[in-house]
C-alpha positions in Angstrom: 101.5 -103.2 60.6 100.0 -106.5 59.5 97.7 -108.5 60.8 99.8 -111.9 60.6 102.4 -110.0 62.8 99.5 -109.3 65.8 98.6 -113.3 64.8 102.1 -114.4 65.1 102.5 -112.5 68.7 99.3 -113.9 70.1 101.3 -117.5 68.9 103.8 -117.2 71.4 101.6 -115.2 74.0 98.7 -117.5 74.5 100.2 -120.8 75.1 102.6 -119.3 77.4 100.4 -117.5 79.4 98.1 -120.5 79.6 100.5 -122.5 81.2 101.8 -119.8 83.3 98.4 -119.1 84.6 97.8 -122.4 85.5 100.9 -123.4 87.5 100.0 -119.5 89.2 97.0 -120.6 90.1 97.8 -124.1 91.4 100.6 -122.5 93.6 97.7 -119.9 95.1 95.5 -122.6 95.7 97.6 -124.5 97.6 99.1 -121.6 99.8 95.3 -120.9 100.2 94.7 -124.2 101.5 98.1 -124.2 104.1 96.8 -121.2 105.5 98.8 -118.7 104.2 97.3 -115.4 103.8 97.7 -113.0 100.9 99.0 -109.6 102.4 98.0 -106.6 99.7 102.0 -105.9 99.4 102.5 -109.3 97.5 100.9 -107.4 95.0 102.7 -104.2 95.3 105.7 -106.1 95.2 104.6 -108.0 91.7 103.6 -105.0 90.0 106.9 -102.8 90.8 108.8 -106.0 89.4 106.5 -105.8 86.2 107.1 -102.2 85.9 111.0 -102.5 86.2 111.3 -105.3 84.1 109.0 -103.8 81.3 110.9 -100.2 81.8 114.3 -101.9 81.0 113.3 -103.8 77.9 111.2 -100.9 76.1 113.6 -97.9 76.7 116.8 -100.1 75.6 114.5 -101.2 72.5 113.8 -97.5 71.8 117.1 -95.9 72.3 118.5 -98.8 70.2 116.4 -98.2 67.2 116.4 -94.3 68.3 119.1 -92.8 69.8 117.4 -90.1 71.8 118.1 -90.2 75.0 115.5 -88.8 76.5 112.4 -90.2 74.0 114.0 -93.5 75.5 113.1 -92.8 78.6 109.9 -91.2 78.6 108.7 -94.4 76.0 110.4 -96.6 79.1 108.7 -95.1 81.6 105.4 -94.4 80.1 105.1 -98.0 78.2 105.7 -99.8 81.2 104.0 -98.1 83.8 100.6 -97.6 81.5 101.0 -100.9 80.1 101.3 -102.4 83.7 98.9 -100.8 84.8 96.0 -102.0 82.4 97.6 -105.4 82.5 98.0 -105.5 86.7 94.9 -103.8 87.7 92.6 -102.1 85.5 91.5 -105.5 83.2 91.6 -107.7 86.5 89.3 -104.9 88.7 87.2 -105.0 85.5 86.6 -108.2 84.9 85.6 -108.6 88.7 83.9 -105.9 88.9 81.3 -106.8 85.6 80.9 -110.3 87.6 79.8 -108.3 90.8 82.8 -109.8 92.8 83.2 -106.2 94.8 86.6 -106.0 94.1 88.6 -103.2 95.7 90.4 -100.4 93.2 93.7 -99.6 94.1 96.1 -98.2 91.7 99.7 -97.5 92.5 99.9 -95.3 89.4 98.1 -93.1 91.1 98.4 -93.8 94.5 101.6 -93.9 94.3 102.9 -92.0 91.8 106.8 -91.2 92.9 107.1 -94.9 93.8 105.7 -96.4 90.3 107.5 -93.5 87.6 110.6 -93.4 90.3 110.8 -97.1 89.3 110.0 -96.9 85.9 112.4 -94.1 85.1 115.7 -96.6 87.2 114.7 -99.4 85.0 114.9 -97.0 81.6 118.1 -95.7 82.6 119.5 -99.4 83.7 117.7 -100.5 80.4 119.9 -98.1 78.1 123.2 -98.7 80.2 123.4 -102.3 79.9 121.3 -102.4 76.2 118.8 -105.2 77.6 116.7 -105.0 74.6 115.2 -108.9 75.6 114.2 -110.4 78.7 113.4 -114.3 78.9 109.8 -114.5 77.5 108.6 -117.3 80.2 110.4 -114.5 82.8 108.0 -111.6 81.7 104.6 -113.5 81.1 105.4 -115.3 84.6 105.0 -112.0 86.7 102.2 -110.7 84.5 100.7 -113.3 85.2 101.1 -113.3 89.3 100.8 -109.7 89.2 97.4 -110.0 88.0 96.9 -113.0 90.0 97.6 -111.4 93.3 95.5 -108.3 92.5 92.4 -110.6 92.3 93.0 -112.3 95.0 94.3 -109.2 97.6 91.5 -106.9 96.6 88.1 -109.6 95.8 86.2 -110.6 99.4 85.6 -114.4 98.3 87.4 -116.9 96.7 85.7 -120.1 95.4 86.1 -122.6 92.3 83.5 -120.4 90.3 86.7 -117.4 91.2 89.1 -119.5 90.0 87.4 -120.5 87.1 87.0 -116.3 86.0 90.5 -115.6 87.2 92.1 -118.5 84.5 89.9 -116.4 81.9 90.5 -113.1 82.8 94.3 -113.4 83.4 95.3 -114.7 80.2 92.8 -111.4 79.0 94.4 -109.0 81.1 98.1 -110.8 80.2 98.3 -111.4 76.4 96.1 -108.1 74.9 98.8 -105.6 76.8 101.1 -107.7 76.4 100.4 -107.8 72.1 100.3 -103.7 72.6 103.6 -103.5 74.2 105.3 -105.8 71.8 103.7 -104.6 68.6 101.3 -101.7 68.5 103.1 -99.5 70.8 106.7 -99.4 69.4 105.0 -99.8 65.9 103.4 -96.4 66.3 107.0 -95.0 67.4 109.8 -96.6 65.1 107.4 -97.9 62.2 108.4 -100.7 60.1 111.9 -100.9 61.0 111.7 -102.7 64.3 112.1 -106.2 64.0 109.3 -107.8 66.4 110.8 -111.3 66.4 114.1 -113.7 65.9 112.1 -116.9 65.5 112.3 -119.7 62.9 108.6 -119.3 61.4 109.9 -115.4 60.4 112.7 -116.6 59.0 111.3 -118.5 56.5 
């Protein structure tokens, strides 16, 4: 692997993810300021999406470079559930937790183990039926992005601008670093140099 590919990913990831964290943000902010509370299964509901979504993308990217069935879907499930998991809740409770925010810990991975693999397993098998190898990119960084949103603001007491401030940082951390492993590092350790990582014009020159 080189290191202009990890350079090139973190291209596309960063801007993206800024923007998508901002506009996530401004849309909490102003739900916070009609009122509306945050139940803790807007999260759930975020991070089974993320894990569906990742599930059907990874195993119909290994079982098109691969045709094992069954490596397909164990990369599916595991990539998207581990992956999600550090991206959704693991970086976020960290990141609160080193800034003594007293953030709750709840991890569906292992709190709710059927639900999460049970979800990552449909999405491999849905992902090698119908050979989505490719999902919009704004479509996957958007519910990263609120997936990590919501878990910060479900599971930490107090919200304030100094919170909002952290959670712009810590998103796009917790966003584009599994993100960059699930697009590059993982599958390059699996399939090796024959996976092409991306279609746009700067690699084709």
């Amino acid at each position: 692997m080189k290191a202009k590919e990890l350079i090139h990913e973190l291209k596309h990831h960063l801007p993206l993810t800024s923007l998508a964290t901002i506009f996530a943000i401004a849309v909490v902010i102003f739900l916070n300021k009609i009122n509306f509370n945050f139940p803790e299964t807007i999260f759930e509901y975020s991070h089974f999406v993320h894990v569906v979504l990742a599930s059907i993308v990874a195993s119909a990217m290994f079982y098109k470079y691969k045709s094992n069935l069954r490596f397909s879907i164990l990369m599916g499930i595991l990539s998207s559930v581990i992956i999600g998991s550090v991206s959704d809740v693991i970086f976020p409770y960290l990141g609160a937790f080193a800034f003594n925010l007293k953030p709750a810990f709840h991890l569906p991975m292992i709190e709710e183990p059927i639900k999460i693999f049970g979800l990552g397993f449909a999405g491999s098998i849905f992902g090698i039926i119908f050979k989505i190898t490719k999902l919009p990119h704004f479509f996957h960084v958007g519910i990263s992005v609120f997936a990590s949103l919501f878990y910060l603001v479900s599971y930490v007491p107090n919200t304030n601008l100094a919170f909002w401030i952290f959670s712009f940082v810590l998103v796009i951390f917790s966003v584009v670093l599994p993100c960059c492993f699930g697009d590059i590092i993982f599958p390059f350790l699996f399939l090796g140099e024959k996976i092409k990582h991306c279609d746009c014009d700067e690699e084709k020159k």
